[in-house]
N, C-alpha and C positions, 0 to 999 in steps of 0.2 A: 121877499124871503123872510120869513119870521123862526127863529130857535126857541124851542122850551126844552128846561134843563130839569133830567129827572134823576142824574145816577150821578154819581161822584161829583158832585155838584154845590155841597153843603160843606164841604170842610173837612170830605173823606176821601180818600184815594181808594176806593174798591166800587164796585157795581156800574161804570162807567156806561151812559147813557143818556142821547139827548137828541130832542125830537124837529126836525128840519122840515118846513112846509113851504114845499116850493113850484113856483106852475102849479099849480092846482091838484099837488100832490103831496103825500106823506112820506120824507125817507127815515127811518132811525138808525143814527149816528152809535153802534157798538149797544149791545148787550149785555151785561157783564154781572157777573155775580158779585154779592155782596157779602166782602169777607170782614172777620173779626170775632166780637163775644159772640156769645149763643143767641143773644139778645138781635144782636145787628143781624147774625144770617138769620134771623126767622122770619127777619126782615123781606128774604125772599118768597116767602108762599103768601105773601101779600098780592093781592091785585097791582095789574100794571095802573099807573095814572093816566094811562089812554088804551082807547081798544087795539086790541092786538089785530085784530081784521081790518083795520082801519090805516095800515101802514102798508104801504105800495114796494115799498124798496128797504131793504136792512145793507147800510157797507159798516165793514168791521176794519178796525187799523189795524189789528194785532190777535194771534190766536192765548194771549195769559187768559187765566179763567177771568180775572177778574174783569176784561173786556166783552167774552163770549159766555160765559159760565151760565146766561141765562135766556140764549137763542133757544135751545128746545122749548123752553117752558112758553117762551113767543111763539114758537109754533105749536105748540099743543094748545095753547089758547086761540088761535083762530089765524093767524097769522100766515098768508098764503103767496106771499112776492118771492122773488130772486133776492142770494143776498149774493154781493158782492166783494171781491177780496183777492188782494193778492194771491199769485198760486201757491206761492208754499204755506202762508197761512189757510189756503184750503185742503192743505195735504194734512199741517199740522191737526186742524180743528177738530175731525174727529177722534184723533186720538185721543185727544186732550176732556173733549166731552162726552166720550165711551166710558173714561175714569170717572168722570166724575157722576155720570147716573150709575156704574156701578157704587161706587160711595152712596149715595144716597136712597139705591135701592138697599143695601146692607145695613142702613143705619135703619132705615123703613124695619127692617127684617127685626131686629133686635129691639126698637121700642113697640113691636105689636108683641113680641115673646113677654115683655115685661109689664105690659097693660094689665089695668084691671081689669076684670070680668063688667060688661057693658062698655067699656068706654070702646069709644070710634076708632076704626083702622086705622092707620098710620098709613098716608101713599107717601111715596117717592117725591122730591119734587118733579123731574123724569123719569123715563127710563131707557134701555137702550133704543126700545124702539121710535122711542123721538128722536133720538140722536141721529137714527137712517133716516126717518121723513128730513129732518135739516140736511141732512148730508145732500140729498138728494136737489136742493134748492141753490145748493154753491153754483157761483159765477166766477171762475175763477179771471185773474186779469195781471198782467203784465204791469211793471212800473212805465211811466210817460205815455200811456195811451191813453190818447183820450174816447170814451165810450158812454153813447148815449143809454140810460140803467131806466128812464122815462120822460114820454115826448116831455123836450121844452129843459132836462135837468140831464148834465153830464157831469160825466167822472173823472178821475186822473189821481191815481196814485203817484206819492212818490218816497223813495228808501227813508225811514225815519233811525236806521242805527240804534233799533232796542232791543227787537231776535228777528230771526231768520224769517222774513218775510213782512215785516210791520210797516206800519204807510203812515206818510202823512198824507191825508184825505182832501183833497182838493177840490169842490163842488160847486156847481156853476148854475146859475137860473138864467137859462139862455129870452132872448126877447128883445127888445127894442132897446132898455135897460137892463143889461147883465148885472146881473149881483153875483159875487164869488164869496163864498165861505170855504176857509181853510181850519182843520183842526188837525191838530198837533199830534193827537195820538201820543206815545210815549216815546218823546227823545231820547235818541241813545247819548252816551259818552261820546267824542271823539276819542279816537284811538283804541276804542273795542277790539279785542282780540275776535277773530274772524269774520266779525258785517264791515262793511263798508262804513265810513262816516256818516254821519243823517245829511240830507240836502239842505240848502237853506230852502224855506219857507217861501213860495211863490205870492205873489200880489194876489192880495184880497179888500174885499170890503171889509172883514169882519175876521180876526183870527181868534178860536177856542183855544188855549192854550196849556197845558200843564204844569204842575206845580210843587212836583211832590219833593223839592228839593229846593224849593226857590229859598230858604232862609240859611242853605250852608254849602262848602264846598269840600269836596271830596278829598279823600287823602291824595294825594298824585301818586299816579298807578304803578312805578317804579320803586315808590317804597313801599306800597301795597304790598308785591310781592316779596321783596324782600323780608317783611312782615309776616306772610306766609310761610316762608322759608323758616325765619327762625320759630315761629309755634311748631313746624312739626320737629325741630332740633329738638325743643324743649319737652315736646311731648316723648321723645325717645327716649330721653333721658328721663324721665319720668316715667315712662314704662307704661304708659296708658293707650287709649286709643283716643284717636280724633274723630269728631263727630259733627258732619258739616251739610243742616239744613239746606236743599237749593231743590229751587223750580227746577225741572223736567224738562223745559222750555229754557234756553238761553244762557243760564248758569251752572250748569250743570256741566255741556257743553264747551262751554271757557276754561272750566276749572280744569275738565279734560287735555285742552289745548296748554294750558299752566303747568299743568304735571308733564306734559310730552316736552315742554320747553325747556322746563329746568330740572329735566329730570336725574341727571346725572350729580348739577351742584347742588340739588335739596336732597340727594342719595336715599333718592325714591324707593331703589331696589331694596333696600332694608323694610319696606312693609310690603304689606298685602294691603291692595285697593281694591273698595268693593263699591261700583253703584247700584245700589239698592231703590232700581224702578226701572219696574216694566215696562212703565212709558218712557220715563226718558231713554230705556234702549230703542223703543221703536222710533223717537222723535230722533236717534244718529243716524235713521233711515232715512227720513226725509233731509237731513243738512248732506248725506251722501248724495243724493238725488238732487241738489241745487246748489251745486259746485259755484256757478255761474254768479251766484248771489254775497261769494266770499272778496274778500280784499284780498290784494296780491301777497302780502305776508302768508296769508292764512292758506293759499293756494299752493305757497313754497314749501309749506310744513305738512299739509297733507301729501306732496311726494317725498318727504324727507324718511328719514330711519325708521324715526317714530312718531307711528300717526299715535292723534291723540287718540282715536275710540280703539285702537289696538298693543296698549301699551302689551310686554310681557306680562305684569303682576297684574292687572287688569281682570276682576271677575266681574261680571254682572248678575247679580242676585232675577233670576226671573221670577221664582217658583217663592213658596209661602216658606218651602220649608228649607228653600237657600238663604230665605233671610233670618230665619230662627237661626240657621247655624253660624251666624257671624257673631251672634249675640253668646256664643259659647266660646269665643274669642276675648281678652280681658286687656290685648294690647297688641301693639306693633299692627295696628289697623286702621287704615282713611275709610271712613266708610259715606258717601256721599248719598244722599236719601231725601225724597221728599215728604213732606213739603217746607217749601221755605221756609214757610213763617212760622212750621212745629203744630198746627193746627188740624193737621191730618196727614195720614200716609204713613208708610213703615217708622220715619225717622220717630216717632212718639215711641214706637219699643225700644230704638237704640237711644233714645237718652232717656228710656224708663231703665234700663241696664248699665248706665255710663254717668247719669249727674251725681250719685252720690259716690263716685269713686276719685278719691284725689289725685290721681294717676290722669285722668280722662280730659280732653280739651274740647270745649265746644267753641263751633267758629261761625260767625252769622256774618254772608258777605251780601245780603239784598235787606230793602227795607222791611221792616219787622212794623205792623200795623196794631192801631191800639185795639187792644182788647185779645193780642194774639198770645201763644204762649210763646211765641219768638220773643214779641216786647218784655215781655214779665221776665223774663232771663235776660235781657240786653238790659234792663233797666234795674237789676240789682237784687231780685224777687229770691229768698233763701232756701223756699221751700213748695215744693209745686205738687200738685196730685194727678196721678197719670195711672191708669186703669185700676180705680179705686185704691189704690196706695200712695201715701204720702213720703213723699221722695226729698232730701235733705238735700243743696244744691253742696257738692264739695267740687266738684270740675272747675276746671275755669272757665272762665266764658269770654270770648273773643269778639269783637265789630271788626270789620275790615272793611270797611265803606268803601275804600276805593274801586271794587270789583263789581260798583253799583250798577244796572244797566240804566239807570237813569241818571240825565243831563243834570249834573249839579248847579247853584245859582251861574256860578262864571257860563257853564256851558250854555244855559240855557236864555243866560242874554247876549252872548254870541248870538247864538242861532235864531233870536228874533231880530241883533244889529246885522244879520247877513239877507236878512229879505229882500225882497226887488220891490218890499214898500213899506210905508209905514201907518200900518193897520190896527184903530182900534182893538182891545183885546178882554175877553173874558176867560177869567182864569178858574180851570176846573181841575178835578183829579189834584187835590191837596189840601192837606189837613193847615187848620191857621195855628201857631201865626204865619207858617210857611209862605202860604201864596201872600199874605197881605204884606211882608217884606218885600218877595217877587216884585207886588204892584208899586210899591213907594219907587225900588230902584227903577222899575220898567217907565215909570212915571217921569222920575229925575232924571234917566239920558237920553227917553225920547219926547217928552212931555207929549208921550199918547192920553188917552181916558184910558184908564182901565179896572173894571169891572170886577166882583168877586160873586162866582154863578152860588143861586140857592135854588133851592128844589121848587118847581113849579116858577119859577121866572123867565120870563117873555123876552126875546129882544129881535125886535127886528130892522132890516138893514137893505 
């Protein structure tokens, strides 16, 4: 069994993707798009570093963009197997990748309007209509089965605790000599509000691992919220609105589950809450639809008073012109919008409306990537430019790490001291010096080898 590492593999936590030859076949380990500058995503209409026709099997751990964001573009390039996945990450995935070729057919739209006379069209990197050729290749599969995906290479998912549906990927080169590779996919926290805990990590030869936290540990999640609680005090009294970046996919979701929880002691009913995405109303569809997938907290709260996706003040912005009208709102408003990291989606109009007002609270509870306008505001930035205006930063601006959906250092060497072995490791999906912390400590309590993946590097096992 041989791996070559092509996505998230160099020091970046986005574009996650890495290439498995095993029995005399080709699987690719997640797809993912590559976020950040302008610079990094253009990174994506780059050729793959292998032919896309040439990959027999695609499993994905998780439906975030930045795992799947770049399956169509594999299948519009030649790319003709099963891909394989959990089912509600096959429920989620076309949601998730309908937005984003409409994103990329409207950006298409607007740099052919502003072209010069001769220069070349501007395509899409997809468009919807790849998103149905992929749709149409999902496998979907159950956690603990195991399933042969091609002769000689089997599969077996199991709960990773990062959203609704995420796997740690378990894969196996059957033969005389089994070889098993496990990869990590994106460890959740323990004690996530509504998944399940992540499993420990099954015996392997060889574990891929994650990293995107391996240099620090989270707030503990009890003062998180309490944390929460007093920013929107604060904000009330300050007469502003709150304005709170989060993925569509799993944080969104929580926050949901946060407000139905404390919704009386953070005296919710005093504002109007607005989620602002169309997708993430349709991704409450799919967590309504996989009940089965929740922890028993989360089970008891969906029969309780107040579910979360039905709070009373609860509006969901669907339409363009329900989210213009929040923006004629100046205060006494949660307004929750994508995208996380500020780098697209409605949430760029509500903090083109909200950053230079002092009244206004901005709140970042997921990692913010470099080059994003998340980071540039989490990291001190005065003054930012958002649909050709120059915008004066006077809000405040809030981290709340501990709503992270990923495993902090403590979590995440938990979860490799809970394995049923102790497995070399290469560590992907993190920017340095994060993972090379990870590896020292991962080093010192289990005196494994451990590896830091770079783009186009080999290891076989």
């Amino acid at each position: 069994m041989q791996i070559e590492f092509h996505g998230a593999a160099g020091g970046e936590v986005t574009g996650s993707c890495h290439l498995v030859e095993a029995a005399g076949h080709r699987v690719l380990l997640d797809c993912g798009m590559i976020q950040g500058s302008r610079e990094a995503e253009a990174r994506n209409l780059a050729p793959f570093d292998f032919d896309a026709a040439s990959i027999d099997a695609l499993v994905l751990s998780h439906a975030h963009i930045d795992h799947i964001g770049r399956v169509p573009l594999l299948v519009k390039r030649g790319f003709r197997g099963p891909i394989w996945a959990q089912r509600a990450t096959c429920d989620l995935l076309p949601i998730m990748l309908l937005d984003a070729a409409s994103l990329a057919e409207q950006a298409a739209e607007r740099a052919n309007n502003d072209r010069a006379r001769g220069e070349p069209e501007i395509r899409p990197l997809y468009t919807r209509e790849d998103v149905e050729a992929t749709r149409k290749r999902l496998r979907p599969l159950p956690y603990h089965a195991w399933q042969t995906i091609l002769p000689g290479v089997t599969l077996r998912l199991h709960d990773a605790g990062h959203i609704l549906g995420s796997s740690i990927v378990e894969l196996r080169e059957e033969g005389a000599a089994p070889r098993t590779l496990v990869f990590s996919g994106d460890v959740g926290m323990r004690g996530t509000p509504i998944l399940r805990d992540p499993e420990a990590p099954p015996a392997a030869d060889l574990l891929l691992m994650e990293s995107t936290y391996g240099d620090r540990d989270h707030k503990e999640r009890l003062a998180t919220v309490a944390e929460l609680g007093s920013i929107f005090d604060e904000a009330r009294e300050d007469g502003g609105n709150v304005v709170i970046p989060a993925f569509a996919v799993g944080r969104s979701q929580e926050l949901l589950y946060w407000f139905a929880a404390h919704y009386e002691d953070w005296n919710l009913e005093r504002w109007r809450i607005f989620l602002d995405s169309p997708m993430a109303a349709k991704v409450m569809g799919v967590y309504d639809r996989h009940e089965e997938l929740f922890d028993a907290e989360a089970a008891k709260v969906w029969r309780g008073r107040l579910r979360p996706f039905a709070l009373p003040n609860l509006r969901v912005a669907e339409t363009v012109e329900d989210s213009k009208a929040i923006n004629r709102l100046h205060g006494g408003a949660i307004i929750v919008a994508g995208s996380g990291m500020a780098n697209g989606g409605r949430v760029r109009h509500h903090l083109a409306n909200n950053l230079a007002r002092r009244g206004a609270h901005v709140v970042f509870v997921g990692y913010q990537a470099h080059g994003t306008l998340g980071r540039l505001l989490v990291d001190g930035v005065r003054r930012v430019r958002l649909f050709g205006d120059d915008i004066e930063v006077r809000a405040r601006i809030h981290t709340v790490g501990g709503l992270s959906a990923h495993a902090d250092q403590h979590g995440l060497l938990e979860w490799y001291g809970a394995g049923a072995s102790r497995p070399p490791v290469v560590l992907v999906h993190g920017e340095d010096p994060a993972r090379s912390v990870l590896a020292s400590e991962l080093h010192r309590r289990h005196g494994i080898e451990v590896t830091l993946s770079r783009p186009g590097m080999r290891r076989a096992i």
